[in-house]
DRENDO-132260 format. One line per field, with one value per residue (C-alpha): residue in one letter; x, y, z. Coordinates in nm, 3 decimals. Layout:
! residues N
r <- (A / ...)
xx <- (X / ...)
yy <- (Y / ...)
zz <- (Z / ...)
END
This chain:
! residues 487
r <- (X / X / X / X / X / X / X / X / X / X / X / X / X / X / X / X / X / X / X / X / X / X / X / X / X / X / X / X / X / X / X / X / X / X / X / X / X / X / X / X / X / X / X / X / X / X / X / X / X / X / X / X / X / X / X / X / X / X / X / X / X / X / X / X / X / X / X / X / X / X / X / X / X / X / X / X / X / X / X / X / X / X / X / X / X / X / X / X / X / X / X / X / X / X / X / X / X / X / X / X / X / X / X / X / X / X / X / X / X / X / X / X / X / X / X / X / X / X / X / X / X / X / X / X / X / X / X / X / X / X / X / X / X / X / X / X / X / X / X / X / X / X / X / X / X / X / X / X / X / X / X / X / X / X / X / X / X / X / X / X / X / X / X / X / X / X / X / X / X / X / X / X / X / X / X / X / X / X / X / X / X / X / X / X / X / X / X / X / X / X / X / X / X / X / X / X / X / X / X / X / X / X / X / X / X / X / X / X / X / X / X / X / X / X / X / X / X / X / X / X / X / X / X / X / X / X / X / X / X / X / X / X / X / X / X / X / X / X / X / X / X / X / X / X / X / X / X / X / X / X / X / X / X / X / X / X / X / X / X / X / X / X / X / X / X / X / X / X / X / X / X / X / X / X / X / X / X / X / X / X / X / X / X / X / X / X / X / X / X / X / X / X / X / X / X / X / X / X / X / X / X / X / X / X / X / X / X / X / X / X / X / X / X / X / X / X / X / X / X / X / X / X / X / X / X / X / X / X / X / X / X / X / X / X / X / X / X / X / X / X / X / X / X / X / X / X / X / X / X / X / X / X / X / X / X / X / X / X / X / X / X / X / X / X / X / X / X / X / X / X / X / X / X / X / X / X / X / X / X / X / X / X / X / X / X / X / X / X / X / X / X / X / X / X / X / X / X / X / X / X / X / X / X / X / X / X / X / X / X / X / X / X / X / X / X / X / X / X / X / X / X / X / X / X / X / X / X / X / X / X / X / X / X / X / X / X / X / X / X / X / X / X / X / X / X / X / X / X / X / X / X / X / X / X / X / X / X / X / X / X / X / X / X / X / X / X / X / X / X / X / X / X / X / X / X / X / X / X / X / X / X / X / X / X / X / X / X)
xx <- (1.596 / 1.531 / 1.710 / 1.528 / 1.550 / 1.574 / 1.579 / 1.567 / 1.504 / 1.400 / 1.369 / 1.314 / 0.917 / 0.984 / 0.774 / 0.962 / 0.615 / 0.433 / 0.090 / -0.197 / -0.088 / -0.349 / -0.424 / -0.607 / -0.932 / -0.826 / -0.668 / -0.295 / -0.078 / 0.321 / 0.520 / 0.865 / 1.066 / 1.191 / 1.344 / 1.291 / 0.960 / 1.099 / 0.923 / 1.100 / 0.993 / 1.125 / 1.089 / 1.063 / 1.079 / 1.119 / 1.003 / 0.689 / 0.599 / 0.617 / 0.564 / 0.636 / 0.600 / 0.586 / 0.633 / 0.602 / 0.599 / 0.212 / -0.078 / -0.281 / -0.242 / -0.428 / -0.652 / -0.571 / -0.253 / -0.240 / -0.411 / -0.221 / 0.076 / 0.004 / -0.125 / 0.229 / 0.408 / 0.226 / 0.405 / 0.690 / 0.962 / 0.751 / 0.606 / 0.221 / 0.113 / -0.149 / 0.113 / 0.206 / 0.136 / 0.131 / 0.162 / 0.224 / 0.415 / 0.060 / 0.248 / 0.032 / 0.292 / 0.301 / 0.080 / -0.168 / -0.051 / -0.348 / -0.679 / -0.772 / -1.039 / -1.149 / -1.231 / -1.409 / -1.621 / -1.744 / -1.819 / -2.065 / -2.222 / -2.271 / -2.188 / -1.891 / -1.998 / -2.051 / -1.711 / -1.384 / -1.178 / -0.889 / -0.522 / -0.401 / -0.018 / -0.022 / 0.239 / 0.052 / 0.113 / -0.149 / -0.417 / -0.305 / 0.051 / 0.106 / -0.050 / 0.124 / 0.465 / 0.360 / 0.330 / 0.624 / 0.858 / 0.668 / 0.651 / 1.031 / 1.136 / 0.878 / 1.047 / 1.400 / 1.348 / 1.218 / 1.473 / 1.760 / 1.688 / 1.922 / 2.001 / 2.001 / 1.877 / 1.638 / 1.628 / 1.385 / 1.407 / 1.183 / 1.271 / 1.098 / 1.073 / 0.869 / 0.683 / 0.361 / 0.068 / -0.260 / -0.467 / -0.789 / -0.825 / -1.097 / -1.259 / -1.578 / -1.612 / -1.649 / -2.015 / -2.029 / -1.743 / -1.644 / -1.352 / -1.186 / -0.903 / -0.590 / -0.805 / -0.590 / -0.445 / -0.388 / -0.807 / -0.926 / -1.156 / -0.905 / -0.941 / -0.701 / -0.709 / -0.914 / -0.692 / -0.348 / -0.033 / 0.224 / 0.552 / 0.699 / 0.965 / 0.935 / 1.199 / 1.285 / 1.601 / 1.765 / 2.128 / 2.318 / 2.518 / 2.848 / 2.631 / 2.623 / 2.283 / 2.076 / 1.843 / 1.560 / 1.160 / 1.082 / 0.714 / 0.597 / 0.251 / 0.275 / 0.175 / 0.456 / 0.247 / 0.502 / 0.477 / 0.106 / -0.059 / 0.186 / 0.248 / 0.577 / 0.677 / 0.821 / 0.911 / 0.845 / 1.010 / 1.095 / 1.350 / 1.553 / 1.504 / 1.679 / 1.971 / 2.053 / 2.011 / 2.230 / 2.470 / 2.537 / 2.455 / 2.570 / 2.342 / 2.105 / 1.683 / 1.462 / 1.082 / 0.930 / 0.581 / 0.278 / 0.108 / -0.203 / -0.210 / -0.579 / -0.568 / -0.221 / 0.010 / 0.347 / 0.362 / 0.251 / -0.057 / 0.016 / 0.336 / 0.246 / -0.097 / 0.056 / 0.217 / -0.046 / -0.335 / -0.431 / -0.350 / -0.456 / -0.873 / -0.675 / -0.551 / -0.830 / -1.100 / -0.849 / -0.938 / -0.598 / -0.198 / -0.160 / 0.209 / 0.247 / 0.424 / 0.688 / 1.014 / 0.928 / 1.267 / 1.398 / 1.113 / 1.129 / 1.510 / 1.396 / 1.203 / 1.479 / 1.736 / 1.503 / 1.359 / 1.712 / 1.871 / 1.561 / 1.671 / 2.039 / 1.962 / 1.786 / 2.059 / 2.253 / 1.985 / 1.919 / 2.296 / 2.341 / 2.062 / 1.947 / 1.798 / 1.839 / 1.604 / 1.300 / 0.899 / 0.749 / 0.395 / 0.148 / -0.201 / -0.464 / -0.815 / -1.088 / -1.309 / -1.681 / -1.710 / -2.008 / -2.100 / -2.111 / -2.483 / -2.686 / -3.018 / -3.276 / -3.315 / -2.940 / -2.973 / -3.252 / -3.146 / -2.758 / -2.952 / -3.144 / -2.848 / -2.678 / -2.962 / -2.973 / -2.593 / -2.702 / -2.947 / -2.766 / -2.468 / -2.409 / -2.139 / -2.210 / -2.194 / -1.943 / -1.855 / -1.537 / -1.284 / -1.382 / -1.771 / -1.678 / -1.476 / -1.770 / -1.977 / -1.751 / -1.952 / -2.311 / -2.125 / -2.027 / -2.365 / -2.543 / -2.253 / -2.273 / -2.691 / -2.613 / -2.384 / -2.625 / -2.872 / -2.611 / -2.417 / -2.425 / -2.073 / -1.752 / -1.483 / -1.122 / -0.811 / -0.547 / -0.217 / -0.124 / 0.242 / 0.455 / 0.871 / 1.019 / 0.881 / 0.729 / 0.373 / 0.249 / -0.129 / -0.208 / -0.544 / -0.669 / -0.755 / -0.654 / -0.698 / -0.748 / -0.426 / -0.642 / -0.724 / -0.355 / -0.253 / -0.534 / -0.365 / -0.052 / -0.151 / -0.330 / -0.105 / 0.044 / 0.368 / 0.645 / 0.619 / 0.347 / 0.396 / 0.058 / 0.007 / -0.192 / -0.322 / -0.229 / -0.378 / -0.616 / -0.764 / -1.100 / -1.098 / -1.073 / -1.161 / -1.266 / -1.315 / -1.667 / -1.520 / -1.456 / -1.815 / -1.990 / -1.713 / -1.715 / -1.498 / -1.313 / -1.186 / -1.491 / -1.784 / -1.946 / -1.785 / -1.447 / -1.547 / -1.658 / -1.661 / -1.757 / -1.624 / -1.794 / -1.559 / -1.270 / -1.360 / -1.381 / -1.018 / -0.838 / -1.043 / -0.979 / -0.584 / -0.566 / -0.729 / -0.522 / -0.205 / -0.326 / -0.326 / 0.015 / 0.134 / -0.058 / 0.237)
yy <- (-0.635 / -0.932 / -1.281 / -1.598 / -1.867 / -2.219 / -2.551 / -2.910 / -3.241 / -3.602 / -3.929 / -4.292 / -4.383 / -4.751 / -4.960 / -5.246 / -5.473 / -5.555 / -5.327 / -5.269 / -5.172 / -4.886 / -4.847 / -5.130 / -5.243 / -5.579 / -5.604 / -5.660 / -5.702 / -5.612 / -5.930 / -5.757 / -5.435 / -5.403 / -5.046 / -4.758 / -4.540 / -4.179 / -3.834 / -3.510 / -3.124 / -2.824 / -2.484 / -2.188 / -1.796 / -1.465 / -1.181 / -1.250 / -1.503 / -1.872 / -2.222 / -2.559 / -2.851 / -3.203 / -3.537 / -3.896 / -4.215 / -4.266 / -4.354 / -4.002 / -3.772 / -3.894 / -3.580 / -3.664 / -3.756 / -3.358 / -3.213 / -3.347 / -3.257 / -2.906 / -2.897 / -3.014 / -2.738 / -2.435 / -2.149 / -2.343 / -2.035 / -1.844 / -2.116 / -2.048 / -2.450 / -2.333 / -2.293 / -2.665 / -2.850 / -3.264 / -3.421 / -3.790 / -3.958 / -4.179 / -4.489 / -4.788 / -5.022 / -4.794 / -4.793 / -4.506 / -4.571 / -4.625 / -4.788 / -5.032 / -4.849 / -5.038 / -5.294 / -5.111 / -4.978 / -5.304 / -5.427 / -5.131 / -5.137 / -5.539 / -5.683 / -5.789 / -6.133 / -6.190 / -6.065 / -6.345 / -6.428 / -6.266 / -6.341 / -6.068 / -6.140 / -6.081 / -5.836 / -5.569 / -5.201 / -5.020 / -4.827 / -4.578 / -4.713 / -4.678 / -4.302 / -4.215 / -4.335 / -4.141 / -3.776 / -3.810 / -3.875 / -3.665 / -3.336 / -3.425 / -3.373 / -3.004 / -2.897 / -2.969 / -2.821 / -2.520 / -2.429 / -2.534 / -2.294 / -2.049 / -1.782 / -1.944 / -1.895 / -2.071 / -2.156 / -2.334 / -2.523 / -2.765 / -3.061 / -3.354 / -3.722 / -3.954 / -4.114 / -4.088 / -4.277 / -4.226 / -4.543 / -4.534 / -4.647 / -4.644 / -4.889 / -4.915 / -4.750 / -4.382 / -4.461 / -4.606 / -4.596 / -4.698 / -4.649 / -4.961 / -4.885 / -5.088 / -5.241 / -5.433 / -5.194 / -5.474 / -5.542 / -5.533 / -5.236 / -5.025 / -4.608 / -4.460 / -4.278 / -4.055 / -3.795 / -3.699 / -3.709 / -3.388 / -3.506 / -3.178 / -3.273 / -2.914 / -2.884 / -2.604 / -2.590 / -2.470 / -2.360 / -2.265 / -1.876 / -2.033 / -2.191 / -2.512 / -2.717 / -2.755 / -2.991 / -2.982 / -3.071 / -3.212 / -3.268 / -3.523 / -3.585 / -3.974 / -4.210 / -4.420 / -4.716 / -4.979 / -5.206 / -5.156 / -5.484 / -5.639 / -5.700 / -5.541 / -5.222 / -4.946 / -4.626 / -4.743 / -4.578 / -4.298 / -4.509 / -4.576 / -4.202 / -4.075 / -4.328 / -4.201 / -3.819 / -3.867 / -4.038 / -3.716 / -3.462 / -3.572 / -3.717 / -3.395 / -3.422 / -3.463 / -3.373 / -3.566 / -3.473 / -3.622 / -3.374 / -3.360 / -3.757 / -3.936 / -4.081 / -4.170 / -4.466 / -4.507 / -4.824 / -4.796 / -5.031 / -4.990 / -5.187 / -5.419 / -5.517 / -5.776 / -5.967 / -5.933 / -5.997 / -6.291 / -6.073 / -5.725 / -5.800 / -5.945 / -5.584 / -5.380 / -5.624 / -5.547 / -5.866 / -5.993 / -5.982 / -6.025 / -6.117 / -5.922 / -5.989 / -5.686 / -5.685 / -5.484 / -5.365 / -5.228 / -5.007 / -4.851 / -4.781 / -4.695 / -4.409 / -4.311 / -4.251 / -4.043 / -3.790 / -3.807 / -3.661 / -3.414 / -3.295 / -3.303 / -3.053 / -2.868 / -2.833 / -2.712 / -2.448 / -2.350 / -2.314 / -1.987 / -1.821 / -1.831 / -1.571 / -1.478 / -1.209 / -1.385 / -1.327 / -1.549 / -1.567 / -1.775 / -1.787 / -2.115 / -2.133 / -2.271 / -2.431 / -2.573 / -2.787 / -2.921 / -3.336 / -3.541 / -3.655 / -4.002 / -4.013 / -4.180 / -4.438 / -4.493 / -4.563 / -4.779 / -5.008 / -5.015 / -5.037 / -5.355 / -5.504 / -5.517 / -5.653 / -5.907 / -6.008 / -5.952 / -6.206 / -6.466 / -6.413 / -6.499 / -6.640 / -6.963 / -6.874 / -6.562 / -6.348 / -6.401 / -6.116 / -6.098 / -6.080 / -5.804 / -5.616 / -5.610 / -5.493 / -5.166 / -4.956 / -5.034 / -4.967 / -4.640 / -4.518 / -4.620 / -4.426 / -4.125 / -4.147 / -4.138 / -3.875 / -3.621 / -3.638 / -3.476 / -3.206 / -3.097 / -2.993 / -3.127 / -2.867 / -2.885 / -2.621 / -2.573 / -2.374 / -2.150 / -2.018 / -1.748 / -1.852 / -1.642 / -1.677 / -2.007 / -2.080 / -2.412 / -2.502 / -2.778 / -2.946 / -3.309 / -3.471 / -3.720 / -3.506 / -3.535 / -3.437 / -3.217 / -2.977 / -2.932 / -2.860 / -2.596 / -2.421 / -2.448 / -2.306 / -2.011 / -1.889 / -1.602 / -1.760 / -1.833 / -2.183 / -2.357 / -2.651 / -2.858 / -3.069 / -3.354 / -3.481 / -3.291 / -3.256 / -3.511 / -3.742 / -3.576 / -3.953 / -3.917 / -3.578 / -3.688 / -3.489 / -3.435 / -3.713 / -3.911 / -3.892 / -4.001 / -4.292 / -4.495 / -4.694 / -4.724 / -4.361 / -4.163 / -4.306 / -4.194 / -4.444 / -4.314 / -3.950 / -3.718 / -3.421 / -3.419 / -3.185 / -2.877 / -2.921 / -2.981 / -2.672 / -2.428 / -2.641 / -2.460 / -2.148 / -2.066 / -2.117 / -1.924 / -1.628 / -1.664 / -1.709 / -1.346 / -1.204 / -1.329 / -1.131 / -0.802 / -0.539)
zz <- (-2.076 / -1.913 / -2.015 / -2.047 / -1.806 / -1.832 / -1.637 / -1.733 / -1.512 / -1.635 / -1.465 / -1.470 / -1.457 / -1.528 / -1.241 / -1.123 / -1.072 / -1.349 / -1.429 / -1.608 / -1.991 / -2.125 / -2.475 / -2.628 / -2.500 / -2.419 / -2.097 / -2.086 / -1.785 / -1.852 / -1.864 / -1.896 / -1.976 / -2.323 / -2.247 / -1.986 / -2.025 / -1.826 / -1.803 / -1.864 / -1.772 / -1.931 / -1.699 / -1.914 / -1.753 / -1.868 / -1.589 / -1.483 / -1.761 / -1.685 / -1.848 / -1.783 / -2.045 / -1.869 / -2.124 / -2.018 / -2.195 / -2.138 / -2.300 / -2.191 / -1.835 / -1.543 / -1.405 / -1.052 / -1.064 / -1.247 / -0.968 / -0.699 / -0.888 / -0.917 / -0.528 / -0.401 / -0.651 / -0.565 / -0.481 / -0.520 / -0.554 / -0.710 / -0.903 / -1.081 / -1.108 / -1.355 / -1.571 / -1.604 / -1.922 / -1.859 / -2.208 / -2.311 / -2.649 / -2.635 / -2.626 / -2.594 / -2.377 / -2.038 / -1.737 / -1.633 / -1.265 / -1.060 / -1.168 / -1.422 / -1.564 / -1.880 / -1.646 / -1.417 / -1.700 / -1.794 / -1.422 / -1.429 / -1.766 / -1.779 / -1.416 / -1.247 / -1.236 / -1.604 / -1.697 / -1.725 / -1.431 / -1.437 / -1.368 / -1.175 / -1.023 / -0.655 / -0.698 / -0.925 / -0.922 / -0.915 / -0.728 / -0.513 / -0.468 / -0.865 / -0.856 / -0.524 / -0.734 / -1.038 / -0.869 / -0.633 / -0.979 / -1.203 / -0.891 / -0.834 / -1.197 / -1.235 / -0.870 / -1.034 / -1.356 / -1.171 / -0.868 / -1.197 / -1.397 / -1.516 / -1.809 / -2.137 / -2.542 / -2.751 / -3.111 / -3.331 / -3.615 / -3.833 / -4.061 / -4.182 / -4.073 / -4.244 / -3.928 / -3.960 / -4.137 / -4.198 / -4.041 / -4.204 / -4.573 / -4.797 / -4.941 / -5.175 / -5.503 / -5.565 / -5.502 / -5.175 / -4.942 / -4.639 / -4.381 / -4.197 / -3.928 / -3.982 / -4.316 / -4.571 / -4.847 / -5.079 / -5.145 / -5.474 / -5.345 / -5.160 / -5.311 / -5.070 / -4.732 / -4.559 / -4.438 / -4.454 / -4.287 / -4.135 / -4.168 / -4.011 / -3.690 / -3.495 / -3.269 / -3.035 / -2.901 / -2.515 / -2.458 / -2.174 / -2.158 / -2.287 / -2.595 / -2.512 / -2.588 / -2.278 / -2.378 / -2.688 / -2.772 / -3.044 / -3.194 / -3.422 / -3.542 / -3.525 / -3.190 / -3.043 / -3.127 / -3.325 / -3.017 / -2.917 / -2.931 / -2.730 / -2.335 / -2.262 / -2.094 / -2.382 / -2.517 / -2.873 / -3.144 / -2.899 / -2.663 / -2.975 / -3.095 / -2.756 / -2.807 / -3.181 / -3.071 / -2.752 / -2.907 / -3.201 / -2.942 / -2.589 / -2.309 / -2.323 / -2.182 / -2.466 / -2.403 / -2.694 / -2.777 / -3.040 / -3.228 / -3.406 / -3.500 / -3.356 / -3.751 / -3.804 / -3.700 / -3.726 / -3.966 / -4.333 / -4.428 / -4.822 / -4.771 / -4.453 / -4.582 / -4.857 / -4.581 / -4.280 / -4.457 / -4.180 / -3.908 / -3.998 / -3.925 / -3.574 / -3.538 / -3.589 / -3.371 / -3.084 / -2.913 / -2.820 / -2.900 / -3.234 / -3.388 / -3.729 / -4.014 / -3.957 / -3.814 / -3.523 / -3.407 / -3.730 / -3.770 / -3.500 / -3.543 / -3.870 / -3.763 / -3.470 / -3.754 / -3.968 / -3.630 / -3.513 / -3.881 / -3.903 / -3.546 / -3.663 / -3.994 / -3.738 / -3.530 / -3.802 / -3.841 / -3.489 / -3.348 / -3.550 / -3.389 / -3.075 / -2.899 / -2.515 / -2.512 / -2.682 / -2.600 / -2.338 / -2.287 / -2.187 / -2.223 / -2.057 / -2.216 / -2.076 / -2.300 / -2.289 / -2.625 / -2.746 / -2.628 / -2.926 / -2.910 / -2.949 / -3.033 / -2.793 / -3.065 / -3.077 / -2.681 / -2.671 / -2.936 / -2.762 / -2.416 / -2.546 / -2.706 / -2.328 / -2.163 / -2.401 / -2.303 / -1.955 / -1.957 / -2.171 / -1.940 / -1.535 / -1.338 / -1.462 / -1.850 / -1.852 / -2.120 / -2.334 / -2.395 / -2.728 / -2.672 / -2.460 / -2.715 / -2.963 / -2.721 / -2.682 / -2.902 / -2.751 / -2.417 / -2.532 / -2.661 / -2.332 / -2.149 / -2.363 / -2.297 / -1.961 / -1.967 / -2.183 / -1.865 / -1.655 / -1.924 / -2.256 / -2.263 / -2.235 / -2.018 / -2.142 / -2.124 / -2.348 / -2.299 / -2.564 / -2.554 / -2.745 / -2.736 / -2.955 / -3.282 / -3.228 / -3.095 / -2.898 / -2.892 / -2.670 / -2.656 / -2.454 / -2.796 / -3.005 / -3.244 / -3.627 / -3.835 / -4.034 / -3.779 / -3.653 / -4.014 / -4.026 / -3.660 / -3.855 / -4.163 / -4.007 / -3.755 / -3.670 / -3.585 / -3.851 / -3.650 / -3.469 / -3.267 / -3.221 / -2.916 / -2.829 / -2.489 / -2.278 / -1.948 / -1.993 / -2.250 / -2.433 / -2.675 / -3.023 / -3.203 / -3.564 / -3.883 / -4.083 / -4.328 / -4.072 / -3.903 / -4.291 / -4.307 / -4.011 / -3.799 / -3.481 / -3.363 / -3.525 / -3.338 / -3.030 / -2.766 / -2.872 / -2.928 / -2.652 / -2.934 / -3.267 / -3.613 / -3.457 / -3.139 / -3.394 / -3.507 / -3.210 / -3.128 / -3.415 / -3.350 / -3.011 / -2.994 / -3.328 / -3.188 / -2.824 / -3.092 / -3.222 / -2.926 / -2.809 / -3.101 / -3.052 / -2.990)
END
């Protein structure tokens, strides 16, 4: 019987230049580092079975930056590169190392010369340099992981950390309702939330042959997004997370990962909203830094000490039994989702709306930052228009795995908490870890609720796939899951 192998490697992704921050559809160049962003990969083999899980502090996986990663690793020692999963912890206060695209999008939907000057320092990183420094570190730490590995056990556990928060309240009567991201809890009219929230921490745990803990995932279905509207370089809740757990359990890797979460946020409106009520509209029109109300620091160390005791009682669980011998096996689906759609109407009306700007607009009168934020979801439906002429589809993959008794579904989505609790719920596995964007970024992947309700995250510029592709999302990986466990 063959043993499991296993081999760990993380490093330092911090650029020492200030970049372009991704996340929020204002631009935002880093004006210092608060704490280190890093990426860590976990090498998993058993026999002919392989897998290796890849996390960074990022906002979601660059494509190329994937392929050329997987081009310099092949046949690495045996190495399969399709087996590589590149996942992210979705912070909002990292760099997607190369491009600015958001800009780029609005040079070509509304003219380069009608946008705002901006101020660039000389000394950006980005471009090629930036993605040239991203797949050397992230290659390094897959080819280290790899050509480490050695016999070892696994163990899972799961616990629960209150992290999570659904973002989208309701507001209305039970007549006529309406959803407003980040919205202010403490209205007169506020009915509740849309969705739920999974407070499970799933953790799966490594050890070396003399027992001694190798390194450990753990999954939460929450965003690292405390610091997101700001312009410094940061982990988020996660940099303080990996402080806590090292300091209980020794300086071991940690390959954090964000599960099913595109509705939830880490801070809780029902208790903010009282005190932000200025700044919460701020928030949600995304139009510049807003300072909130909220002692930023404490919650995230807040949220470090409750992951860090859910991974401790897990700990507690997991030690006792690990397995050497467990199943590995891993399966990669290739899937062609349905396009979320806009009517011709939809695209003549959003079409109209830009040339309107267009004209109004020229080098001499230029468009504001904020006029250009409002016009993100006209841009969107004239992109999506565009799109439809060429495919009807939108091509993803997802890794499904077997470890032991625990599955892992990954998909590209920011996708709806509802739909990972459904892949959870109707598993074959006694545990199912869910995974979000990873290797790639399909947008936002919104419920039918969310579709009838409105709002940032559920309309087509932020959606490349609609309920239907939500659907066929816990589908697939539940049938792949079955078949992982077919004697």
């Amino acid at each position: 019987m063959q043993q499991i192998n296993i081999g760990w490697a993380w490093t330092d992704i911090t650029p020492q230049r200030p970049v372009f921050l991704a996340g929020q559809l204002y631009p935002r160049v880093s004006q210092y580092v608060q704490d280190p962003i890093t990426a860590t990969a976990l090498a998993l083999q058993r026999g002919e079975e392989q897998a290796v899980l890849i996390s960074a502090d990022m906002v979601s996986v660059p494509l190329h930056v994937l392929k050329r990663v997987r081009q310099a690793l092949h046949g690495l020692d045996g190495l399969d590169s399709s087996r590589i999963a590149f996942s992210v912890t979705h912070t909002h206060n990292s760099s997607l190392f190369g491009p600015e695209n958001l800009w780029a999008t609005n040079e070509k939907l509304l003219g380069g010369e009608r946008l705002p000057r901006q101020e660039v320092p000389a000394d950006i990183f980005s471009g090629d340099e930036a993605a040239d420094f991203l797949v050397e570190k992230i290659s390094r730490i897959v080819e280290q992981a790899w050509l480490q590995r050695k016999p070892g056990g696994i163990s899972s556990a799961q616990d629960y950390a209150a992290v999570a928060f659904n973002r989208r309240p309701l507001f209305g009567s039970e007549d006529k309702k309406e959803v407003i991201m980040y919205g202010d809890c403490s209205r007169d009219d506020f009915l509740g939330f849309e969705g739920t929230s999974d407070h499970a921490a799933d953790m799966i745990y490594t050890w070396d042959e003399q027992g001694n803990l190798q390194g450990l995932v753990v999954v939460v279905s929450c965003p690292s997004q405390v610091y997101e509207l700001h312009r410094m370089i940061t982990a988020d809740y996660w940099a303080a997370t990996r402080r806590r757990i090292r300091a209980q359990l020794g300086p071991v890797p940690l390959l954090c990962l964000c599960g099913a979460a595109g509705d939830q946020n880490p801070l809780d409106l029902v208790r903010i909203s009282k005190n932000n009520k200025e700044t919460l509209p701020k928030w949600y029109g995304q139009t510049g830094e807003v300072q909130r109300n909220i002692d930023l620091t404490a919650w995230c160390e807040g949220i470090a000490d409750r992951i860090s005791g859910a991974v401790l009682r897990g700990y507690q669980q997991a030690v006792s039994r690990v397995e050497r011998y467990p199943e590995l096996r891993h399966s990669t689906l290739e899937l062609d989702l349905p396009l979320r759609q806009v009517s011709e109407a939809e695209y003549l009306e959003a079409n109209a709306r830009l040339e309107a700007v267009r004209q109004a607009h020229s080098a001499d009168n230029r468009l504001t930052i904020e006029q250009i934020v409002r016009l993100f979801e006209p841009m969107g439906v004239v992109a999506r228009w565009q799109q439809m002429q060429e495919t009807t589809t939108y091509r993803c993959s997802a890794h499904v795995l077997r470890i032991g008794q625990c599955a892992l579904a990954t998909n590209p989505f920011e996708l709806f908490t509802v739909f990972g609790l459904r892949i959870k719920a109707r598993s074959r596995a006694q545990q199912t870890l869910v995974v979000q964007l990873t290797d790639g970024n399909g947008g936002y992947l919104p419920s039918a609720a969310a579709l009838g309700l409105g709002s940032y995250s559920s309309k087509p510029a932020s959606t490349k796939c609609g309920p239907y592709g939500g659907e066929r999302l816990v589908a697939e990986p539940l049938a792949a899951i079955a078949r992982l466990w077919q004697a």
